[in-house]
N, C-alpha and C positions, 0 to 999 in steps of 0.2 A: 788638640790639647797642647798647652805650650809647653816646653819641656822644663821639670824641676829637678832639684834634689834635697833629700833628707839628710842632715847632716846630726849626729849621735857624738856627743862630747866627754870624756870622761875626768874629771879633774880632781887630784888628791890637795886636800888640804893640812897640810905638817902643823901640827900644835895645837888647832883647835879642838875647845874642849867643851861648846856647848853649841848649840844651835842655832842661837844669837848672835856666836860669835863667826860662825859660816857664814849667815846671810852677811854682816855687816862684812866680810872679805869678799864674797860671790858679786853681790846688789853693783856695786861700780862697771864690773864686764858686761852684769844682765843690762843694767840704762845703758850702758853705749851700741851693747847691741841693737836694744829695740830703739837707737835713730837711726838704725838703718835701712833701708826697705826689705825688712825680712820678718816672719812670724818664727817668735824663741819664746822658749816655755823653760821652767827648773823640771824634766822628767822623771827621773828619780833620784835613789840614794836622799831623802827628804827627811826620812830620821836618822841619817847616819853624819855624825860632827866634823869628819873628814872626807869626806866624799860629796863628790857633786856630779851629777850628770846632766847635760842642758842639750837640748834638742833642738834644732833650726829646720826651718824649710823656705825657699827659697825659690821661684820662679822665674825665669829669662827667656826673651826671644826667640831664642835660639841654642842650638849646641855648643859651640863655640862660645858664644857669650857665658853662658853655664856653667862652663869650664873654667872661665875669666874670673867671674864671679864666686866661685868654690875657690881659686885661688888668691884672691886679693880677701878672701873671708877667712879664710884659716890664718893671714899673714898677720891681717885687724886682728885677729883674738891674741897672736903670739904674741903681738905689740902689748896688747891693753890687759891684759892675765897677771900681772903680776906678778907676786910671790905665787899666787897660785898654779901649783905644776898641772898639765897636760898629759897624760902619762895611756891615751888611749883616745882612738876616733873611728869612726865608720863612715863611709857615705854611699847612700841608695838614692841612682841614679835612676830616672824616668824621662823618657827621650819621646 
């Protein structure tokens, strides 16, 4: 089995006051992430106006590339997140 990881995202959203108004902040980060080669979901925090949690996973060759991969992923979201803060992550590694 090739080696992955799960990548657990936690993101506070300052001033939103409805739910509508979350996706329309969130929806820019979720489309750039899915052109990437990776499967991303919104996992929870789905009723709450300031909170978001987005979950990835992510497949590579190899160890080393995985690593590559986790690192040039975290760098793409710092870039492209916006106003949206980042304020929590996890990653479960499968080798």
């Amino acid at each position: 089995m090739p080696p992955f990881f799960i990548l657990t995202l936690k993101f506070r959203l300052q001033g939103c006051t409805s739910l509508k108004e979350k996706r329309s902040r969130i929806a820019p980060l979720l489309a750039k992430l899915k052109k990437e080669n990776i499967s991303v979901i919104e996992s929870d925090c789905l009723d709450q106006h300031q909170e978001s949690e987005i979950t990835i996973a992510k497949l590579s060759i190899n160890t080393s590339a995985l690593n590559r991969d986790l690192d040039q992923l975290l760098a793409f979201i710092d870039y492209h997140r916006g106003d949206i803060e980042l304020y929590d992550y996890q990653v479960e590694r499968y080798n």
